[in-house]
C-alpha positions as CSV (number, residue, x, y, z in Angstrom):
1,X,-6.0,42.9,-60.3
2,X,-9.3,41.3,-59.5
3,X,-8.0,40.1,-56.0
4,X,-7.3,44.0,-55.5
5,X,-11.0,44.9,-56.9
6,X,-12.5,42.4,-54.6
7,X,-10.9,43.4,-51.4
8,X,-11.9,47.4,-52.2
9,X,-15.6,46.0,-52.4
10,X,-15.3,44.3,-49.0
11,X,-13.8,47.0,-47.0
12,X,-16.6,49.3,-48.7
13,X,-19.3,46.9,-47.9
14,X,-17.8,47.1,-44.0
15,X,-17.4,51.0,-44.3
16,X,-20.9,51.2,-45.5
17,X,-21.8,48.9,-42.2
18,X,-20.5,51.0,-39.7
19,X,-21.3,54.8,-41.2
20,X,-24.1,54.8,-39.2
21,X,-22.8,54.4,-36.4
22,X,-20.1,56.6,-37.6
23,X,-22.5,59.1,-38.0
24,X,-23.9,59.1,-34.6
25,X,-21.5,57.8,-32.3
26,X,-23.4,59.3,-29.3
27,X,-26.3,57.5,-30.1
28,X,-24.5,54.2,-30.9
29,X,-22.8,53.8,-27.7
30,X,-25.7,54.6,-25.8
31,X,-27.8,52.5,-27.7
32,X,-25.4,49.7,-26.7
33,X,-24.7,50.2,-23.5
34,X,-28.7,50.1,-23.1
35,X,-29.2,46.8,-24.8
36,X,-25.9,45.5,-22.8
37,X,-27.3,47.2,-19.4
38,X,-26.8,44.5,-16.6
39,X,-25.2,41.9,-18.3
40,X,-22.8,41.0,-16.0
41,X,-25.2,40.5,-13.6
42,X,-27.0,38.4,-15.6
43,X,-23.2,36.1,-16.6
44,X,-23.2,36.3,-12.7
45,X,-26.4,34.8,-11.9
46,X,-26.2,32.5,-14.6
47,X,-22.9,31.0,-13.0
48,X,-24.9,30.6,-9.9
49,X,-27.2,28.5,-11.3
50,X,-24.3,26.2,-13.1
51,X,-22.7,25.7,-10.0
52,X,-26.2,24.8,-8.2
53,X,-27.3,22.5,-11.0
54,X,-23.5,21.0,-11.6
55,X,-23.8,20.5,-7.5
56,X,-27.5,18.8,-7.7
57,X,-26.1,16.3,-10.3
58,X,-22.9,15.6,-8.5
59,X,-24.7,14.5,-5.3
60,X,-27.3,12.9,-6.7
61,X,-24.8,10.6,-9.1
62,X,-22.1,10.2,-7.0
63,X,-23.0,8.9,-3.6
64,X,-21.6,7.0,-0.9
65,X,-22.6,3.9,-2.4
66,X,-20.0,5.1,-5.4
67,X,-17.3,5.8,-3.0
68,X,-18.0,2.2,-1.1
69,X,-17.9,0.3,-4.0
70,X,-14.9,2.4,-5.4
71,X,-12.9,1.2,-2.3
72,X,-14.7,-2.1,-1.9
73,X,-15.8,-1.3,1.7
74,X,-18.8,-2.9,2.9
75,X,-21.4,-0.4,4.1
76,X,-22.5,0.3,6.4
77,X,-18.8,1.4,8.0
78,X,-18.1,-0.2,11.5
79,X,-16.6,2.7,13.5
80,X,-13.1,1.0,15.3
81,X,-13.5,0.0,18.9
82,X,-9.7,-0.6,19.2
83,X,-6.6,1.8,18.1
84,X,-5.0,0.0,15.2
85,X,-1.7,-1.0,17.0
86,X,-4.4,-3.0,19.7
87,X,-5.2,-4.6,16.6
88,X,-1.6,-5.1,15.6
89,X,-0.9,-6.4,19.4
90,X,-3.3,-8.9,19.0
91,X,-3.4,-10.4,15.7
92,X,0.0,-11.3,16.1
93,X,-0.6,-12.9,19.7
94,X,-2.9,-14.9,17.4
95,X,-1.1,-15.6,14.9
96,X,1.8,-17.0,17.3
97,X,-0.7,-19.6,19.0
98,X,-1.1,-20.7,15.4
99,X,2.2,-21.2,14.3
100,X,2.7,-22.8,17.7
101,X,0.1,-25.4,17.1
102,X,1.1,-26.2,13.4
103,X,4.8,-26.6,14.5
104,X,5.4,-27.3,18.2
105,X,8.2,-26.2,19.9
106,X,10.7,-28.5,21.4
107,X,10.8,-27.8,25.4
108,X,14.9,-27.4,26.3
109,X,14.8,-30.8,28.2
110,X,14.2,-32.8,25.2
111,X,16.7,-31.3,22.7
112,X,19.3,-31.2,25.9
113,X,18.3,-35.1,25.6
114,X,18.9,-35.3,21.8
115,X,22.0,-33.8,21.7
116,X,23.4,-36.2,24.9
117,X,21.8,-38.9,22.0
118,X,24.2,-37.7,19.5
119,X,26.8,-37.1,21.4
120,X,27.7,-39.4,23.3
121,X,30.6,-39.2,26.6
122,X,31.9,-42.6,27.3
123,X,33.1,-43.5,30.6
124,X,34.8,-46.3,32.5
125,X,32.5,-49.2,32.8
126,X,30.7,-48.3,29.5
127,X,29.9,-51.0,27.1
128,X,31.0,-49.7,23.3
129,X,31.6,-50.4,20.4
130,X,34.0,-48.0,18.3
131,X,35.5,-48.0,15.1
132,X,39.2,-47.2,14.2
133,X,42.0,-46.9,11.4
134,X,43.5,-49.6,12.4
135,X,43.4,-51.9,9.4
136,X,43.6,-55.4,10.9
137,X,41.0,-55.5,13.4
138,X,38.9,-52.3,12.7
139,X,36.3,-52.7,15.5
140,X,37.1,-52.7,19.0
141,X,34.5,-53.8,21.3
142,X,34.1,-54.4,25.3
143,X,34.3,-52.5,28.3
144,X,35.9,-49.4,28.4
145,X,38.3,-50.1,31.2
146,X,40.9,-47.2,31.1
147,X,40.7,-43.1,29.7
148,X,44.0,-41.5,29.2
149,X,44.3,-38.2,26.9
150,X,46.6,-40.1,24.3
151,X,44.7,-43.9,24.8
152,X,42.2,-45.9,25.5
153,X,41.0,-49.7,27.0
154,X,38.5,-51.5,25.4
155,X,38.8,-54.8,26.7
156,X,41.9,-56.0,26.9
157,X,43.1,-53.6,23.8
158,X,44.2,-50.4,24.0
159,X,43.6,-48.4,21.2
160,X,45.4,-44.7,20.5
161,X,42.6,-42.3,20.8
162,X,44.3,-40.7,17.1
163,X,43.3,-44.0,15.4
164,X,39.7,-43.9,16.5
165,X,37.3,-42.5,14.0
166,X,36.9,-38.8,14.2
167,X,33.3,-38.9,14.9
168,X,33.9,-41.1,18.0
169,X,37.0,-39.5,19.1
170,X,35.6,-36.8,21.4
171,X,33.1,-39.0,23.1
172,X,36.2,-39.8,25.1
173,X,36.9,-36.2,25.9
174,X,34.8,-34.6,28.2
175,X,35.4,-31.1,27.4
176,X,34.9,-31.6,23.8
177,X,31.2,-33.7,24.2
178,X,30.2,-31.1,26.3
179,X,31.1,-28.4,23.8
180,X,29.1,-30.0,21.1
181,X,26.1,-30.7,23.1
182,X,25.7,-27.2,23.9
183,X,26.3,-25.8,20.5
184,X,24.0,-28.5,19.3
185,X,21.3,-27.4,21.8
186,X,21.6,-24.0,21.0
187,X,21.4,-24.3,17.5
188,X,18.5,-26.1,17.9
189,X,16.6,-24.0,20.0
190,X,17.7,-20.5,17.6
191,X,16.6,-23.0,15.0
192,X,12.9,-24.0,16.0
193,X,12.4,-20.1,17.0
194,X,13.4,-18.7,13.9
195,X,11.2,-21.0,12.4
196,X,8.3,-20.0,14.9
197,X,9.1,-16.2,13.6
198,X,8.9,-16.9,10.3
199,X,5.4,-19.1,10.5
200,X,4.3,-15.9,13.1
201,X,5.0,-13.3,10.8
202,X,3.8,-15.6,7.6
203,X,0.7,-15.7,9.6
204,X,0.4,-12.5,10.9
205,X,1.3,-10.9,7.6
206,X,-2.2,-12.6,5.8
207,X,-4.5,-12.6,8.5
208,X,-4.0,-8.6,9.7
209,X,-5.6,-6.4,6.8
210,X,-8.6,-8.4,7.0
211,X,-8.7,-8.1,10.4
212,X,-8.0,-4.9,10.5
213,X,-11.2,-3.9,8.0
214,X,-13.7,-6.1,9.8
215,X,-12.4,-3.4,12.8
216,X,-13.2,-0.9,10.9
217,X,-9.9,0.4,9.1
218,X,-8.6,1.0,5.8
219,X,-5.1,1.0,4.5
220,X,-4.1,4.3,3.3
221,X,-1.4,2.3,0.9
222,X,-1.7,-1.6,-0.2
223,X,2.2,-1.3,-0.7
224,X,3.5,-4.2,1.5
225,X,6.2,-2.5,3.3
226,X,3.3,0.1,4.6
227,X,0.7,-2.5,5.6
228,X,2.8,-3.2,8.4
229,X,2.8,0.3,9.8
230,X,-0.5,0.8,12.4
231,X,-0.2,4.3,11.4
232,X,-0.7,3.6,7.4
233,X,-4.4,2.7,9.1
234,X,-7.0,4.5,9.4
235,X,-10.5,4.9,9.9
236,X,-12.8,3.4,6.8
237,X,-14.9,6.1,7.8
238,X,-12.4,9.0,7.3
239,X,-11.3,7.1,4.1
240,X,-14.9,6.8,2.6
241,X,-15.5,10.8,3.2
242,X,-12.2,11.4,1.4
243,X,-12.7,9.6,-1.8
244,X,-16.5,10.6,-1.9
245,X,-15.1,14.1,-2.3
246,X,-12.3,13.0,-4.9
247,X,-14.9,11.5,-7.0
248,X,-17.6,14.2,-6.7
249,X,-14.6,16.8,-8.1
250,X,-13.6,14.8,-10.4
251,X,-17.4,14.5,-11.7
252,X,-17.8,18.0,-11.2
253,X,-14.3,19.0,-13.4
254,X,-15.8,17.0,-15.9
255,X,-19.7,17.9,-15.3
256,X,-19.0,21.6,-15.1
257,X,-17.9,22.9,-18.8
258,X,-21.1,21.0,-20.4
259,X,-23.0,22.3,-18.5
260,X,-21.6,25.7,-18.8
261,X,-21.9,25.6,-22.4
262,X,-25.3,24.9,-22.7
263,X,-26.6,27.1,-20.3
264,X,-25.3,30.2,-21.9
265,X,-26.1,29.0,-24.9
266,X,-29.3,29.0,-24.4
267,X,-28.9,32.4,-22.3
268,X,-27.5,34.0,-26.3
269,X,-24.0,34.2,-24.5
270,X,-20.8,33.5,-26.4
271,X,-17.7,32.8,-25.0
272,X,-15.3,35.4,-26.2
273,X,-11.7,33.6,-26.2
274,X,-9.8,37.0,-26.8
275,X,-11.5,38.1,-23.6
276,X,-11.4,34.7,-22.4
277,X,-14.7,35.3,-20.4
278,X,-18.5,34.7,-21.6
279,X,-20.5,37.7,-23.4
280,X,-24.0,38.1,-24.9
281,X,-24.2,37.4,-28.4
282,X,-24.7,39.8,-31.3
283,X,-23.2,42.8,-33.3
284,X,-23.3,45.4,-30.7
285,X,-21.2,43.0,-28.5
286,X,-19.1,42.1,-31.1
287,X,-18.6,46.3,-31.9
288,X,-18.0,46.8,-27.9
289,X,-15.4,44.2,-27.6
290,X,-13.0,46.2,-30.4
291,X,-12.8,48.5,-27.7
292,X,-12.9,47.2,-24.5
């Protein structure tokens, strides 16, 4: 019962409010619209000045030296004398002579010479000494006097090439030592120059981004994969302009609504979230928005 009396009193209190205007409607809305005359203008202009004072503050906070340090590139930029795949071109070139000089490669002559050491072909005349399965006298030495495909003459023994030791067999086959040297000296060779790659490339792979700055580039990713690609280089210069602007909207997006706020504030606006849109202050407003 008493919540029933209080809510009459309240909507009485409100009726009593508005019976003015009630009364004279004409003079009401003209009233209003007098005391409201030009306001969007005035919202307008004060956006204006936001947007100038949100841009002063920007630029004068956020400055290349922000976008420099935010990218750790030395100021001022070095604009690139070279296209980044010169710089590619060369930095491995250099990279190369420096894996050559920390591991030398072989000339073909010398490992040809190796594998002759290793394998060795015997011939008639030769002075050996061989090892063989042949339990009594194991070791035949002398000169190697005769070469058949099923024997041999060491001295006055011959000795059935099957019971020589395997890894002196073939150095009484021609076809076979010759076999061995070359897949020997081609192993070797595929050997020392997949090692040279890997030392290149090693190389190459440290020394090019900072070569490739002091030039006057920045990487667009630091992923690995793309740091090898020319074209994930580009100018520093280009890069620099690019985050400046990032971090100057960024600033701004976050600059903007303070400085929004206050300004109207201070202008008697209120921001309106039915209409979603800033409004001067005050009854009449409040009256006008029922019915706008």
């Amino acid at each position: 019962m008493k919540m029933c009396i209080r809510r009459s009193r309240f909507f009485c209190s409100m009726l009593f409010a508005l019976l003015p205007c009630l009364a004279f409607p004409l003079y009401c809305a003209e009233d209003t619209e007098a005391s409201l005359k030009g306001w969007r203008k005035t919202r307008a202009e004060i956006f204006a000045r936001i947007e100038q004072e949100v841009k002063e503050q920007v630029e004068t906070t956020v400055t290349l030296e922000s976008a420099a340090a935010s990218l750790n590139i030395q100021l001022p930029v070095q604009q690139p004398e070279k296209s980044a795949k010169e710089f590619f071109a060369e930095t491995r070139k250099e990279a190369e002579k420096a894996a050559l000089a920390a591991r030398p490669i072989k000339e073909l002559q010398e490992i040809v010479q190796e594998a002759e050491r290793i394998f060795p072909l015997y011939q008639i005349g030769d002075q050996v000494s061989i090892r063989t399965r042949i339990k009594t006298n194991p070791v035949a030495s002398g000169i190697v006097s005769a070469i058949s495909p099923e024997r041999v003459l060491i001295g006055s023994r011959w000795i059935p090439v099957k019971d020589i030791a395997e890894e002196q067999r073939n150095a009484f086959d021609t076809v076979k030592t010759q076999d061995l040297r070359q897949n020997f000296v081609t192993r070797q060779n595929n050997l020392q120059m997949a090692i040279l790659r890997n030392n290149t490339d090693d190389l190459f792979l440290k020394t090019l981004p900072e070569a490739l700055r002091k030039g006057g580039y920045f990487p667009k990713s630091h992923d690995p994969i793309e740091l090898v690609k020319p074209g994930n280089w580009v100018p520093a210069g280009v890069v620099l302009q690019q985050e400046l602007t990032r971090l100057r909207q960024e600033a701004t997006d976050k600059l903007r609504p303070e400085i929004e706020k206050q300004r109207f504030t201070e202008n008697h606006f209120k921001f309106y979230v039915n209409k979603k849109e800033w409004r001067p202050a005050g009854v009449f407003q409040s009256l006008k928005n029922l019915f706008e």
